[in-house]
Structure formats: structure tokens, C-alpha cells
C-alpha positions in Angstrom: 0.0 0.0 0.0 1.2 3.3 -1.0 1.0 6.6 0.9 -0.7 9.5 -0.7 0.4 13.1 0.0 -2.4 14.9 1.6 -2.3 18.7 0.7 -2.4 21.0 2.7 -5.9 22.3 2.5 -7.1 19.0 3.4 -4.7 19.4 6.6 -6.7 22.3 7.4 -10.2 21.3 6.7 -9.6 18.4 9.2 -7.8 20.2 11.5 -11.1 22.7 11.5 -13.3 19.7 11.6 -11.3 18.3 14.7 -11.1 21.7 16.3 -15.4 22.1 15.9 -15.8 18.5 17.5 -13.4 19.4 20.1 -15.8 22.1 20.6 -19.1 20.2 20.4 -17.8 17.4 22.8 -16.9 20.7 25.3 -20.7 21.5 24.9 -21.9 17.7 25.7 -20.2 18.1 28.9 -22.3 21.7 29.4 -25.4 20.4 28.9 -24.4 17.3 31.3 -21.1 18.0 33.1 -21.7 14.6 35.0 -20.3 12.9 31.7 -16.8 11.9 31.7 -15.2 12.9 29.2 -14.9 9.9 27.2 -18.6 9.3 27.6 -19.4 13.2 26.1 -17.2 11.7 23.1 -19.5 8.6 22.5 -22.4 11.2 22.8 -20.7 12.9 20.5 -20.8 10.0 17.9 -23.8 9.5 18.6 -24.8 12.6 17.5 -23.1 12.5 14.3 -24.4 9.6 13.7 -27.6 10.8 13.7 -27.9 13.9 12.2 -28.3 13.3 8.3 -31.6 11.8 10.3 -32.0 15.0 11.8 -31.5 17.1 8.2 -34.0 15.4 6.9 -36.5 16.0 9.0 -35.9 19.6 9.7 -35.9 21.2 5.9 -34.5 24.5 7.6 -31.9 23.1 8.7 -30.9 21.1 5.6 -31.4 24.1 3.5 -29.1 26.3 6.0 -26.4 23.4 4.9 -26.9 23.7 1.7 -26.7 27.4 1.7 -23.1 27.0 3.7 -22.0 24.4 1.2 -22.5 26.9 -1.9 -21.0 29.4 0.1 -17.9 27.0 0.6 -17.9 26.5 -3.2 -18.1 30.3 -3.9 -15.3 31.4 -1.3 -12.9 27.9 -2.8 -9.6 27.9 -1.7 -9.6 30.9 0.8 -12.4 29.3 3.2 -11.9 29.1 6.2 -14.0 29.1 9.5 -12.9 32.5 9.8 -14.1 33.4 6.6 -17.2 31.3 7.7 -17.8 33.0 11.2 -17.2 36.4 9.2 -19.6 35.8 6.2 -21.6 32.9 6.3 -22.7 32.7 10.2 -23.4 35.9 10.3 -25.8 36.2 7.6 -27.9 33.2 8.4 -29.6 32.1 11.9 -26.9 30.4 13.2 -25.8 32.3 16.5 -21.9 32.4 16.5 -20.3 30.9 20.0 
């Protein structure tokens, strides 16, 4: 098996992805701080697990993602959550934490 270079904007993208989860799990432990840690993770898969169920039945919310994904397209390259916080969050609904 050969190894494939990963670019660097793929580096990024999961480094953002891992950085929002990092964040979500924090949240888990909010909304019940009697989790340990490694039980807000499961939760946490759980959750991911579970939400193209939750897209589809919330057409706002599926919409919103679309929205965000042309928005991605549009921007290319130079996205970034930065970019996202700065354009996309704050001209939808979704509250910026």
C-alpha cells in the first residue's frame, strides 16, 4: 500500500473539523457535566451519527447546509472558519459561539 500526499488544505479542513468536534464534545459536557469525558465523546458520535436523520426531518436546517456548502464553493480555496464565522454565520440564523 502506498502513501498518498495529503495537501495541505485537506490538513486544514480536518484540522477545523477536529477543532469544531473538540468544541461540540466541550458543549456535551455543558449540557451534562456529570459525563466523563470519554462518555461526552460517545455522545458525541452519537450525535453525528444521527444527524443526516435530523436534516432530513428539519428542511431548515438542511437548507441552511446547503446554503453554507454553496457558500464554501463560492469562497474555494480561501475558506476558512474565519471566513465562515465572518460571512456565512453571520448572515444566516446560526448564533456564532
Amino acid at each position: 500500500m502506498t502513501k498518498q500526499k495529503i495537501s495541505s488544505k485537506v490538513v486544514r479542513a480536518r484540522s477545523l473539523a477536529i477543532y469544531e468536534l473538540d468544541q461540540f464534545i466541550d458543549y456535551i459536557h455543558i449540557v451534562d457535566p456529570k459525563l466523563n469525558i470519554d462518555q461526552a465523546i460517545v455522545l458525541a458520535a452519537f450525535a453525528l451519527h444521527d444527524l443526516p436523520q435530523l436534516f432530513q426531518i428539519n428542511p431548515e436546517l438542511l437548507n441552511r447546509l446547503k446554503e453554507i456548502a454553496q457558500e464554501i464553493r463560492k469562497k474555494g480555496s480561501e475558506c476558512d472558519r474565519l471566513t465562515l464565522v465572518n460571512g456565512v454565520r453571520s448572515s444566516g440564523d446560526v448564533n456564532q459561539t
